[in-house]
C-alpha positions in Angstrom: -2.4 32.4 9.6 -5.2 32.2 7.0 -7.3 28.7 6.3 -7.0 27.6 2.8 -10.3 26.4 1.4 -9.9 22.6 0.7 -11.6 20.7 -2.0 -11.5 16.8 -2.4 -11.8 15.8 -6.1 -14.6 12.9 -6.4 -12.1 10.1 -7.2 -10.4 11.3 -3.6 -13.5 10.6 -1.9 -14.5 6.9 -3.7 -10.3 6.0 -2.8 -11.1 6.8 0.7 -13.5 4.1 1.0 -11.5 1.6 0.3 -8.9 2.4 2.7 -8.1 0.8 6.4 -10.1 3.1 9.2 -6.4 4.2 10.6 -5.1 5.2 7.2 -8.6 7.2 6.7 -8.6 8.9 10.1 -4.7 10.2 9.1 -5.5 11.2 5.9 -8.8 13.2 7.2 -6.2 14.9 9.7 -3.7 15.7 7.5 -6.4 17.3 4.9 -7.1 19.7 8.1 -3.7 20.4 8.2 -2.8 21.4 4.4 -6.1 23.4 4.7 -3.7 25.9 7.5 -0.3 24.9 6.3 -0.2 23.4 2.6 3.8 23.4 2.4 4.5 21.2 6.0 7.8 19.3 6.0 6.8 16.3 5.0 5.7 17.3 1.7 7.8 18.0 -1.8 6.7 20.1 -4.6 6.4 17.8 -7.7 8.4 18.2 -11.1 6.3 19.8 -13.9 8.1 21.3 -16.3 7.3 18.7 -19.0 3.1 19.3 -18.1 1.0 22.0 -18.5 0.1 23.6 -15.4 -1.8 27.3 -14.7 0.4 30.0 -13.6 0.0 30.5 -9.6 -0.6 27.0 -9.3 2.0 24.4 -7.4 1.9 20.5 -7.6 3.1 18.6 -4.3 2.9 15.6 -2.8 2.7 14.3 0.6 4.2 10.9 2.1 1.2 9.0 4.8 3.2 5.7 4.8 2.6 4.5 1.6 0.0 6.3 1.1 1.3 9.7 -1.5 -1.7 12.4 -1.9 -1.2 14.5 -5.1 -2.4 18.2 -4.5 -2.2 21.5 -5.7 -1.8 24.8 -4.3 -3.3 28.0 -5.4 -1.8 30.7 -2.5 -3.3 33.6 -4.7 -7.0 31.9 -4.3 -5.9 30.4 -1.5 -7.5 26.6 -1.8 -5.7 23.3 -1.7 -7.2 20.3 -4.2 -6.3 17.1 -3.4 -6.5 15.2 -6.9 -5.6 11.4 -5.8 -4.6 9.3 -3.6 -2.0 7.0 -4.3 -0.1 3.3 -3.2 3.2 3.5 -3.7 5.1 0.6 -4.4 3.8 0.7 -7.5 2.6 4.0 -8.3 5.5 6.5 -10.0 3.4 9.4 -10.9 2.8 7.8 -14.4 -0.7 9.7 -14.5 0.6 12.9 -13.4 -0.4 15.0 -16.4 -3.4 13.3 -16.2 -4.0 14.6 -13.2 -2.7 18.6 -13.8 -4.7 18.8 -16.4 -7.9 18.6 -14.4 -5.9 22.2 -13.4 -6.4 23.9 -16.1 
């Protein structure tokens, strides 16, 4: 199995900061393991139809708690970009164009 190359967007990195060491030590693991399997169980592609996303290119999430880290997947390039992190209750992917349009 080939590593994906991962890349953290710079808002990824400042809302890592302000997280509790446990929730940042889980997060830094599972960021090693999207990098060799981007597509584990515990992750769902997202819904795009309505946004403009590049061709090759898949929106997911992944559930840490209540923790949900937005990513994309490029298998052709073979990288994973994590674009945010996320609380949810209350976040319900309102800034989800927002955030494929860094994509494109």
């Amino acid at each position: 199995m080939s590593r994906y190359a991962l890349f953290l967007d710079p808002e990824v990195h400042h809302a890592r900061r302000d997280l509790p060491g446990v929730v940042r030590q889980r997060l830094r693991q599972a960021f090693d393991d999207l990098a060799l399997d981007p597509r584990p169980p515990r992750t769902q592609p997202l819904d795009v139809t309505a946004l403009e996303v590049p061709p090759g290119i898949e929106l997911r999430r992944l559930s840490l708690e209540r923790w949900r880290v937005i990513y994309a997947v490029s298998d052709a390039e073979a990288w994973v970009w994590v674009l945010a992190i996320r609380q949810r209750p209350p976040y319900n992917y309102e800034d989800l164009a927002e955030l494929a349009a860094r994509l494109a």
